[in-house]
VEXDREN-2710 file (C-alpha; in Angstrom, 1 decimal):
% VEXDREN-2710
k/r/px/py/pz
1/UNK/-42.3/-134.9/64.4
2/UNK/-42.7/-138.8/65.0
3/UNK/-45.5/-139.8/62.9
4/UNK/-45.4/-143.8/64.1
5/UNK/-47.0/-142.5/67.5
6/UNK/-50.1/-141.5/65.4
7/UNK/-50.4/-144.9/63.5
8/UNK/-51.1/-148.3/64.9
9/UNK/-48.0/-150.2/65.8
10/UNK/-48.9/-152.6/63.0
11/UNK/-48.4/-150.0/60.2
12/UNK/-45.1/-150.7/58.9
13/UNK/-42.9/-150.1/55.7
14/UNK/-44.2/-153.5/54.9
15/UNK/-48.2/-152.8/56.0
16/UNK/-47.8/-149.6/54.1
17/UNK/-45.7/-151.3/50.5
18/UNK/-49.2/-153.9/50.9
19/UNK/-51.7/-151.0/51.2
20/UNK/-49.7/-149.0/48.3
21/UNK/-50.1/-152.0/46.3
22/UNK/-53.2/-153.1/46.6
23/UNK/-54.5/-148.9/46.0
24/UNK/-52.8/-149.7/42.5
25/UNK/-54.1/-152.7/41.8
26/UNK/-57.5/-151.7/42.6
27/UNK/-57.1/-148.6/40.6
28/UNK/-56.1/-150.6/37.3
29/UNK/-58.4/-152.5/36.7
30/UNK/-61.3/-150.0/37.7
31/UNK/-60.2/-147.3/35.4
32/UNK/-60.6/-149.0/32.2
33/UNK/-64.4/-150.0/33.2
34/UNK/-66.1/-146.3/32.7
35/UNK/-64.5/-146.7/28.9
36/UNK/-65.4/-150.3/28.3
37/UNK/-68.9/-149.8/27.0
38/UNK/-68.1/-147.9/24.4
39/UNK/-65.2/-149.4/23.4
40/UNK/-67.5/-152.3/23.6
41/UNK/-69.8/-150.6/20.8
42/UNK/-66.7/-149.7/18.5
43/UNK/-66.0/-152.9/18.1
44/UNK/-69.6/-153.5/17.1
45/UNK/-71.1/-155.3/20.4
46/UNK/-73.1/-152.9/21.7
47/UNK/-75.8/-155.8/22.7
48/UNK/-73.4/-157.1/25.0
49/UNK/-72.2/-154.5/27.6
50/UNK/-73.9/-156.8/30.0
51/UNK/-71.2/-159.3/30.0
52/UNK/-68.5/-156.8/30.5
53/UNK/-68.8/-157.1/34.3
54/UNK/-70.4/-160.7/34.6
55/UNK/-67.7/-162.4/32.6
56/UNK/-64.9/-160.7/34.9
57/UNK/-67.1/-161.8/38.4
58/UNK/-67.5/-165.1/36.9
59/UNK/-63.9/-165.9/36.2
60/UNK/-63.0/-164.2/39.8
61/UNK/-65.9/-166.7/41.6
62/UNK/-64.5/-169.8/39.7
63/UNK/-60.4/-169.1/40.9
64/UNK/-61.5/-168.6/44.3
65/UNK/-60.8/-172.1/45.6
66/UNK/-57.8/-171.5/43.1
67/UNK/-56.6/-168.9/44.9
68/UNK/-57.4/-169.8/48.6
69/UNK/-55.5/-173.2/48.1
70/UNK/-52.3/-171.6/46.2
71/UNK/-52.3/-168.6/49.1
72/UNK/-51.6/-171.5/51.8
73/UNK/-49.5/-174.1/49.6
74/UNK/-47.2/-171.8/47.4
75/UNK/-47.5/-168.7/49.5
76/UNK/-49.7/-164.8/49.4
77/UNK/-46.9/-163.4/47.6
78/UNK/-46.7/-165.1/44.6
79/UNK/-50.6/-165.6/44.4
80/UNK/-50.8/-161.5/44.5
81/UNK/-48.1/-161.2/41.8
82/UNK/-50.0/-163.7/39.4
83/UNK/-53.3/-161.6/39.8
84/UNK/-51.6/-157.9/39.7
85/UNK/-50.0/-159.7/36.5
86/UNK/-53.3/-160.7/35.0
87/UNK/-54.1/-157.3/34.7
88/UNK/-50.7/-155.7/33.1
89/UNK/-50.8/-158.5/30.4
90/UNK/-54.4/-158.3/29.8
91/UNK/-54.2/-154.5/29.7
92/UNK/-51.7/-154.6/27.2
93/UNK/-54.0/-157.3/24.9
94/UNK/-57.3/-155.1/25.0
95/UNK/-55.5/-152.2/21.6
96/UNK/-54.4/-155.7/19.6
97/UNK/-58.0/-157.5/19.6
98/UNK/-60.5/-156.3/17.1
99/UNK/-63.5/-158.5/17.4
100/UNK/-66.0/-158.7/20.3
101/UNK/-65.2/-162.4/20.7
102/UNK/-61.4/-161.3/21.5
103/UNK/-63.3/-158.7/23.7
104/UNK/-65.4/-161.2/26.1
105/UNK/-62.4/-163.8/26.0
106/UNK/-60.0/-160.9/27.4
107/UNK/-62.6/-159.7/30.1
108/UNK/-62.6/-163.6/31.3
109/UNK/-59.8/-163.9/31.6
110/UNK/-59.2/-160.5/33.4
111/UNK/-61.5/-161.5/36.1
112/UNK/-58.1/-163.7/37.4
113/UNK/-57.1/-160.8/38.4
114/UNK/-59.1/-159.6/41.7
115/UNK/-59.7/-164.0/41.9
116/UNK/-56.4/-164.0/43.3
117/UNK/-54.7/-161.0/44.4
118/UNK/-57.3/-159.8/47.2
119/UNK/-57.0/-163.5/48.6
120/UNK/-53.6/-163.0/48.9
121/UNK/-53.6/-159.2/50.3
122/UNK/-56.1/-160.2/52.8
123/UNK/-54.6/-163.6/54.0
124/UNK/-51.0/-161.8/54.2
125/UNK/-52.6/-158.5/56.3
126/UNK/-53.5/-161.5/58.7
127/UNK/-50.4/-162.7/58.9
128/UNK/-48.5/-159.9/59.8
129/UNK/-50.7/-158.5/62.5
130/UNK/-51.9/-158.8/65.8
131/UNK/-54.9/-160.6/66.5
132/UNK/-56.5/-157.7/68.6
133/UNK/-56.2/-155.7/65.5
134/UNK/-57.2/-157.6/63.1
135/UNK/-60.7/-155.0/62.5
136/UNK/-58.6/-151.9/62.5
137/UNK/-56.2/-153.3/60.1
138/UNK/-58.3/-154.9/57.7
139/UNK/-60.4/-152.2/57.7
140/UNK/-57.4/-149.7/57.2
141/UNK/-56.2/-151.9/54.1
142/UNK/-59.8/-151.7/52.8
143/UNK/-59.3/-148.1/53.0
144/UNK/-56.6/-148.0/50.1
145/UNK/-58.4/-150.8/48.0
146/UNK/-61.7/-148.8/48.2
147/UNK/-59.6/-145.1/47.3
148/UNK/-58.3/-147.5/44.1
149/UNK/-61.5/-148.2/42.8
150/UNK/-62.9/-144.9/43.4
151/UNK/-59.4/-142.7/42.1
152/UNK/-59.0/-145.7/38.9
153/UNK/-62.4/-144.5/37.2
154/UNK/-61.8/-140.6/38.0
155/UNK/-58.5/-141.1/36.3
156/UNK/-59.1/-143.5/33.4
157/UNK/-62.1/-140.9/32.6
158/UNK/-59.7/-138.3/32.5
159/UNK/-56.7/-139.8/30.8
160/UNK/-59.4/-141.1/28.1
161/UNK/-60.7/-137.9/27.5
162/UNK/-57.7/-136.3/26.6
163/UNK/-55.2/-139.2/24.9
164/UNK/-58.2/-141.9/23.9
165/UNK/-58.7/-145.2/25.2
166/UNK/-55.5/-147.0/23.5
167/UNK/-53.4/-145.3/26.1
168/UNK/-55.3/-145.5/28.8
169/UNK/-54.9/-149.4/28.2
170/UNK/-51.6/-148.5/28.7
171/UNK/-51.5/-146.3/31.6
172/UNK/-54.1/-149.1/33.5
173/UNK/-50.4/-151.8/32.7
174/UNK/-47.9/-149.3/33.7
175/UNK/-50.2/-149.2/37.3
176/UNK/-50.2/-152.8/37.8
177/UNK/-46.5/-152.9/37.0
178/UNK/-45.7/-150.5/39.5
179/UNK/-48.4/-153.0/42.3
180/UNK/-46.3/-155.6/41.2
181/UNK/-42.9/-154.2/41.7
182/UNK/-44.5/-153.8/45.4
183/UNK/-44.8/-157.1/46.2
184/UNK/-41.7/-158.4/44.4
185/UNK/-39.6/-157.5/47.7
186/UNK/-42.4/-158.6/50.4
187/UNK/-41.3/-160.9/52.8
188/UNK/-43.4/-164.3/52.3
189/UNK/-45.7/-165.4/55.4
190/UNK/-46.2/-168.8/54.6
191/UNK/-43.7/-170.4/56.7
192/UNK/-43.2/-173.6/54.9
193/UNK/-44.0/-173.1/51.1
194/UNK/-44.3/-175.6/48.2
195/UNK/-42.9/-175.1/45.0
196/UNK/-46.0/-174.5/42.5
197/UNK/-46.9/-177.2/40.1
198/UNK/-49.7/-178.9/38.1
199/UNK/-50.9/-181.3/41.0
200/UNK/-52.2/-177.7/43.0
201/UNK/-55.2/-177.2/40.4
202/UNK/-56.5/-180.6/41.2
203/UNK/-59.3/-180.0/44.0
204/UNK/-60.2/-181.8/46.9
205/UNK/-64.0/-182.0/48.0
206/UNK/-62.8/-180.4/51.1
207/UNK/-60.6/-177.9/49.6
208/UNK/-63.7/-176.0/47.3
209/UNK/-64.4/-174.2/50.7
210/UNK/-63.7/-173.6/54.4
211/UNK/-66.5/-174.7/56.7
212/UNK/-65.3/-173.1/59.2
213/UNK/-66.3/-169.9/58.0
214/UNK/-69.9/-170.4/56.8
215/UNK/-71.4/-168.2/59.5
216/UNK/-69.4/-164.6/57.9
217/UNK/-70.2/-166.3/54.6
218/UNK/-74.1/-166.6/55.5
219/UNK/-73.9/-162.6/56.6
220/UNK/-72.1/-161.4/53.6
221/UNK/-74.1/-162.7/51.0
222/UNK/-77.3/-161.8/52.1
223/UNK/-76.0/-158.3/53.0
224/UNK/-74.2/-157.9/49.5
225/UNK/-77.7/-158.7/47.9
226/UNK/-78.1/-155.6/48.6
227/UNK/-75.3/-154.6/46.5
228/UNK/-76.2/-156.5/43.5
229/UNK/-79.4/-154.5/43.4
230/UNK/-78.1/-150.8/43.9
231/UNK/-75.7/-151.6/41.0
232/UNK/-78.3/-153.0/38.9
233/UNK/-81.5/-150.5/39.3
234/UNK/-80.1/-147.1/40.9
235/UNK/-78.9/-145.7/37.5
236/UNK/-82.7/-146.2/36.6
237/UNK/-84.2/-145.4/39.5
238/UNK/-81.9/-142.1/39.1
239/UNK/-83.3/-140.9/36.4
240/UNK/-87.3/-141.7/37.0
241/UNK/-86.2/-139.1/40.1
242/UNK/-85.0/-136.7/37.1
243/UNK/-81.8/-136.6/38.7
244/UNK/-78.9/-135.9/35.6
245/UNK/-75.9/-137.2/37.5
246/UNK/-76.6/-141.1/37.7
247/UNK/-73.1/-141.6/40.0
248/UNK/-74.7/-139.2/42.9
249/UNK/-76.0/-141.8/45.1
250/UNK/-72.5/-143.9/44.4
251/UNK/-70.4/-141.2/45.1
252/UNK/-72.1/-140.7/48.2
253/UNK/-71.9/-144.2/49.4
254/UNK/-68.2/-144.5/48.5
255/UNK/-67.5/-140.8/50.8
256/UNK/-69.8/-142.8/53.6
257/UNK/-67.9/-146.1/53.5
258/UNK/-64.6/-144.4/53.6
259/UNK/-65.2/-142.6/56.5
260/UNK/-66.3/-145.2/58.8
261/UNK/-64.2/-148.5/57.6
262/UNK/-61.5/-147.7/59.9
263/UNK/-63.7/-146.6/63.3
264/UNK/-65.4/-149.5/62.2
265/UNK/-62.9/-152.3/62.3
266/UNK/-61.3/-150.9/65.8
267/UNK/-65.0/-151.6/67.1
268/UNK/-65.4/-154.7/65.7
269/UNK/-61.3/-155.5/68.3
270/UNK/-63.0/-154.2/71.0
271/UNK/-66.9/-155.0/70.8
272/UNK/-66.6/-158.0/68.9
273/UNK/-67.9/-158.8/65.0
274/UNK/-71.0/-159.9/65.8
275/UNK/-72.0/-156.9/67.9
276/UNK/-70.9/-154.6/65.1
277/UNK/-72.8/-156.0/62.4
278/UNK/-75.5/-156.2/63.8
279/UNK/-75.2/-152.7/63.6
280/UNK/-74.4/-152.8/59.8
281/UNK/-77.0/-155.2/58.9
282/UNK/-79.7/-152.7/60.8
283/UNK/-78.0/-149.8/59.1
284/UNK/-78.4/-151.9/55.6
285/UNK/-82.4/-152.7/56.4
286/UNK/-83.1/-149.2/57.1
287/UNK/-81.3/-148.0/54.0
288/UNK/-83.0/-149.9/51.6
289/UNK/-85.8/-149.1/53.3
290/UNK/-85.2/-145.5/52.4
291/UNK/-84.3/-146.0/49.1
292/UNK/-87.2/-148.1/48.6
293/UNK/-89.3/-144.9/49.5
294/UNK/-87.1/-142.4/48.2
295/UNK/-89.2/-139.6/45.9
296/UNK/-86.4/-136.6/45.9
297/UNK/-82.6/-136.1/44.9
298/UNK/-82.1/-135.1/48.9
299/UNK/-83.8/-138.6/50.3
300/UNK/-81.5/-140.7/47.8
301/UNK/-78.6/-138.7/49.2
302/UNK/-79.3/-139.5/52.9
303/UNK/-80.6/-143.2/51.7
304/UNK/-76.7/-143.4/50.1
305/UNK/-75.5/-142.6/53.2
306/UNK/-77.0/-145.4/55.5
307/UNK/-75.9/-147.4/52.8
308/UNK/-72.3/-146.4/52.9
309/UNK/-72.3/-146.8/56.5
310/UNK/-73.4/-150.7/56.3
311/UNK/-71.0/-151.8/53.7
312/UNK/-68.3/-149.6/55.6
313/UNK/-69.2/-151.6/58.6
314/UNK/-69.3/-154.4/57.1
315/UNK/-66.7/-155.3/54.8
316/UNK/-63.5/-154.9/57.2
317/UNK/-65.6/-157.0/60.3
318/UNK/-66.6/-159.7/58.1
319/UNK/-63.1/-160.2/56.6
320/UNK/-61.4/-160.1/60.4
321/UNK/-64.2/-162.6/61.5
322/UNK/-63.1/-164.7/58.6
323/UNK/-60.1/-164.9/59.7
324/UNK/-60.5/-165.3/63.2
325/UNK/-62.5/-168.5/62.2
326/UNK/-59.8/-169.9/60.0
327/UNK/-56.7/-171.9/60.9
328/UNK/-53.7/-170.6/60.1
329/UNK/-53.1/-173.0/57.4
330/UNK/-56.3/-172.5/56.2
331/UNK/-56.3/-169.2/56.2
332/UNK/-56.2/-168.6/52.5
333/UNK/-59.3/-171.3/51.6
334/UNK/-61.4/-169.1/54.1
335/UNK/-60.7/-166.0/52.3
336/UNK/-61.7/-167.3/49.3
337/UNK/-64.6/-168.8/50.6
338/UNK/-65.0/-165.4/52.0
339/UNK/-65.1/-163.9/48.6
340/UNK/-67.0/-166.6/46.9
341/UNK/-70.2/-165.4/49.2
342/UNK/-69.7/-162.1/48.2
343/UNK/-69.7/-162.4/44.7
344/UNK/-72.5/-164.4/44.8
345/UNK/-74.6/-162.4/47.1
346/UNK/-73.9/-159.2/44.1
347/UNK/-74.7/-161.3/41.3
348/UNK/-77.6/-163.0/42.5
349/UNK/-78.9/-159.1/43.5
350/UNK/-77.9/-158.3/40.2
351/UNK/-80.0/-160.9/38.0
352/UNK/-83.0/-161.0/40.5
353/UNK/-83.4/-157.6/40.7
354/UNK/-83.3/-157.6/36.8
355/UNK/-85.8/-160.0/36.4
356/UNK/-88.1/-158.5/39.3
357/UNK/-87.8/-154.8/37.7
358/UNK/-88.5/-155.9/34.1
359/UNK/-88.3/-151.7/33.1
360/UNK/-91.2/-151.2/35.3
361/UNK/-90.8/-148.2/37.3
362/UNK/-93.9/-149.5/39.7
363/UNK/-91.5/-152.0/40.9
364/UNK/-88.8/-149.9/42.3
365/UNK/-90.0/-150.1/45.7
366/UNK/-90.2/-153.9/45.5
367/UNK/-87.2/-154.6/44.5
368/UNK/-85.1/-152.3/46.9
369/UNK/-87.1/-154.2/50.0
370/UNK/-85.9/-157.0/48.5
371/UNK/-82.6/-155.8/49.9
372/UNK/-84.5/-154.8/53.2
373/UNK/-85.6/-158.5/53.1
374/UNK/-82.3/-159.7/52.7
375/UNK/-80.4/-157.6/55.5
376/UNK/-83.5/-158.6/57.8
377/UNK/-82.2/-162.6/57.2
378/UNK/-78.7/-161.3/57.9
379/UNK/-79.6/-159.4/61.6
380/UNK/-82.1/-162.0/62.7
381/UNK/-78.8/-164.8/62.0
382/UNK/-76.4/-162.8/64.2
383/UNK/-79.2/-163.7/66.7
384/UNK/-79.7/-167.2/66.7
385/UNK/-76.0/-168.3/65.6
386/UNK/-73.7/-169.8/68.2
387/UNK/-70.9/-169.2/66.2
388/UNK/-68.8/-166.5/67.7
389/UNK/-65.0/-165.3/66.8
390/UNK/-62.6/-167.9/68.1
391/UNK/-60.1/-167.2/70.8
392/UNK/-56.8/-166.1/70.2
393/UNK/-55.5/-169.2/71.9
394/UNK/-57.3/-171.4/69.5
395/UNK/-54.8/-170.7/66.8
396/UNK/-51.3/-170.9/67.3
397/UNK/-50.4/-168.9/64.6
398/UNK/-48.7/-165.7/65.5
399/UNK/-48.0/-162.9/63.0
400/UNK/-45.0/-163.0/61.3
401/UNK/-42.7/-160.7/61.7
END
């Protein structure tokens, strides 16, 4: 049987060696985090399991305009060989430190990771395909990223559970090694590369972000608000429900998201971005709507749901709209402007939905229509902008083949 006539013609060896790679990438540094808090409270800093996350989104926000300046100087390979080698160095530190200072230094520094190497996957999957399917293919790539971070817990859990969490530090290096050994053989994009030195971490006013790509950026953050917030208060909100397995409504979403990224980003080729999320950012309002109002296990289920559908819609459309907006030799700035907004957007839901709950279950409603707010902002912006996805004659970059 030929299986090419049931793929897009853009999935190659070389689409599928990226996809494969990013899958492990994703999954390594995800399955150490279900272990991290109480490896965290061995080491005697059990009042800081907050900054096991923020420090590794911090670092990642701060190397974006890194990243997105390396990606089109030096090239995406070497940029997504640095971050998959963040994490099989950093994995291999976690067993030798034995001081919750060493801790919080290695989970900075970790957070170079996914500051570098989804700039580079993302600006290299444009690179290599077609413009008319640039939704389907970003959304496909998303796929595999998304199945890493949801297999990477499920294993670490399991590997943890049954050899302890030295070799699971272990295990999480041997997967990046494998990503890396990926990439090693990728052909570069970049057509003209420079050779990397000092001078490139020196910044430019105009090189901290793309302005071209404001109008995704605007629709990201306040969707991934959203975000922020489910991370921050559902494990709560889960239990004042009386509902023992916290991870329900995120398994839910994760299901949800996978199963329409792909249908999702072929729509967004043939409708348009804006058109689609529209869509997403109604689907998003009307889920934190639900969840807002949510009083049994079965309406957080169906609330999960229209939530998975949103983000599933609107992760792969945003990226291709990104890159649609970008200049070829810009391309890896607006990606990591791209990401920039999205961090931002979770960690501002994150802290403001903190603050606004206080461990006051009368909130709940209040701050999940925050999120309703938020998505409203979003859809009433796809409106009124006059930004639209430039025309495939506006960039003379072709994919590289």
């Amino acid at each position: 049987m030929n299986l090419q006539k049931f793929l897009p013609p853009f999935f190659t060896l070389r689409f599928l060696q990226l996809c494969l790679s990013s899958f492990l990438f994703f999954a390594s540094f995800n399955m150490i985090i279900p272990e991290l808090p109480a490896y965290l409270t061995s080491l005697g800093g059990e009042d800081y399991k907050g900054l096991i996350i923020s420090l590794f989104t911090l670092t990642a926000g701060l190397s974006r305009p890194f990243s997105g300046k390396l990606a089109d100087r030096i090239g995406r390979v070497p940029v997504m060989i640095f971050g998959a080698g963040v994490c099989l160095v950093v994995s291999l530190l976690y067993p030798l430190i034995s001081g919750v200072a060493g801790f919080l230094c290695l989970r900075f520094l970790h957070g170079f990771s996914t500051g570098f190497t989804p700039t580079g996957i993302s600006a290299y999957v444009a690179d290599i395909v077609p413009f008319n399917r640039r939704g389907e293919a970003m959304g496909l790539q998303s796929l595999f990223s998304s199945l890493g971070m949801a297999a990477g817990p499920a294993l670490g859990g399991y590997i943890a559970s049954i050899h302890g969490i030295t070799p699971l530090f272990y295990c999480s290096s041997g997967v990046a090694l494998v990503s890396i050994l990926l990439l090693i053989r990728l052909k570069e994009t970049v057509p003209e590369t420079e050779a990397f030195h000092v001078g490139h971490f020196k910044l430019k006013k105009d090189e901290l972000f793309e302005k071209s790509v404001l109008s995704p950026c605007f629709v990201l953050f306040f969707s991934y608000l959203s975000f922020g917030i489910i991370l921050t208060i559902i494990p709560d909100f889960s239990a004042s429900l009386n509902i023992a397995n916290k991870g329900i409504f995120f398994a839910v979403f994760t299901l949800s998201s996978l199963a329409i990224r792909l249908l999702a980003g072929r729509a967004s080729d043939r409708y348009g971005r804006i058109p689609v999320l529209k869509a997403a950012t109604f689907c998003l309002a009307m889920a934190m709507t639900a969840t807002a109002f949510s009083h049994t296990k079965e309406m957080l289920v169906f609330s999960g749901i229209l939530f998975g559908f949103s983000l599933g819609m609107t992760s792969p459309t945003i990226a291709a709209w990104t890159i649609d907006l970008s200049l070829s030799k810009f391309r890896g700035r607006g990606l990591a402007t791209m990401y920039i907004a999205l961090e931002a957007g979770i960690g501002i839901g994150a802290l403001g939905s903190g603050w606004v709950y206080g461990n006051q279950q009368e909130r709940f409603p209040l701050v999940f229509l925050l999120g309703t707010a938020g998505a409203i902002i979003a859809f009433i912006y796809l409106f009124i902008t006059k930004t639209a996805s430039k025309s495939p004659q506006n960039d003379p970059a072709s994919p590289v083949t």
